[in-house]
N, C-alpha and C positions, 0 to 999 in steps of 0.2 A: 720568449714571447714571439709570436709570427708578425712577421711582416705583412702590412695590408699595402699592394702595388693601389697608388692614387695615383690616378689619370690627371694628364696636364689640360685645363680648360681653357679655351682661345672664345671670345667672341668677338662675334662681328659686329660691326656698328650698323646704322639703319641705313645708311646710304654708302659704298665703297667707291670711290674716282681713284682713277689710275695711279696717284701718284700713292695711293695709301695701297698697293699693293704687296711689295718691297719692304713695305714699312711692318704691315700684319707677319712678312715671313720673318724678319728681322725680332720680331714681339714673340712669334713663335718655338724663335732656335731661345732667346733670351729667357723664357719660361720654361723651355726643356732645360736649360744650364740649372737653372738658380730652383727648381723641385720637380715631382712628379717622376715617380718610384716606377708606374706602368709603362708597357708598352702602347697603350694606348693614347691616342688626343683624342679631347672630343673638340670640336669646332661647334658653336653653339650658333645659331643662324636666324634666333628667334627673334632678336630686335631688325633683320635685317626688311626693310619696307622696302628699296627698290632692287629686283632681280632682273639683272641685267647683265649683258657678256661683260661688263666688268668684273661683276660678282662670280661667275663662270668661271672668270681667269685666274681671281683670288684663290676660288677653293681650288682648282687646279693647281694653283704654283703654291699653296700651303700642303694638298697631297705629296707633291713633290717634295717640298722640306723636309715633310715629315719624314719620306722615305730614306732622305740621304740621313736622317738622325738617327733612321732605322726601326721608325715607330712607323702607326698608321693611325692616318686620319680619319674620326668618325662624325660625321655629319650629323646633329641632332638638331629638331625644331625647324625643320626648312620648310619653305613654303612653297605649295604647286607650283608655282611658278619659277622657282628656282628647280626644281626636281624636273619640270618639263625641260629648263632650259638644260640640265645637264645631261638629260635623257640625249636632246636634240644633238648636243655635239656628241656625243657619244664618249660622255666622260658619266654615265651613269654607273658605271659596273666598272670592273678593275680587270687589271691586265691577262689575269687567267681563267676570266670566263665567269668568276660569282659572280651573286651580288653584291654589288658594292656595299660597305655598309653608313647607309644611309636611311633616316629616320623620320619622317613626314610629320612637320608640326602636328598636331589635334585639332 
């Protein structure tokens, strides 16, 4: 029988404050532990209502998790205004010049 690699899913809540930062990458490593076969994450962003450099700093330091787990983070459901703001710092694209992959709500 083949193996079907399932991508680990994180969402985000509709509002992120600082302190649930730490806590998302904590929920992060604790869901790569406990399943999810792929190298993949997706990071889901569609409940998220306020995009803000909080929310900036979130998917930032969850790309990073991901990387030290040796996976990569994929942004699904984001909304213009999160996708400007990441544009803005310059956390839109990835270290070697893609595109990042990132997926603009509907």
């Amino acid at each position: 029988m083949d193996s079907i690699e399932q991508p680990v899913v994180l969402e985000l809540p509709g509002r992120i404050a600082p302190a649930d930062v730490p806590l998302l990458c904590a929920r992060l490593r604790r869901l790569t532990a406990d399943g999810g076969t792929g190298r993949e994450i997706v990071c889901d962003a569609g409940r998220l209502a306020v995009a803000d450099l909080t929310a900036v700093h979130a998917v930032a330091r969850l790309r990073l998790t991901a990387r030290r787990l040796g996976r990569e983070l994929r942004l699904v459901n984001a909304g213009p205004e999160l996708l400007a703001l990441l544009d803005l710092t310059g956390l839109g694209g990835d270290d070697q010049g893609r595109a990042a992959p990132l997926i603009p709500r509907c």
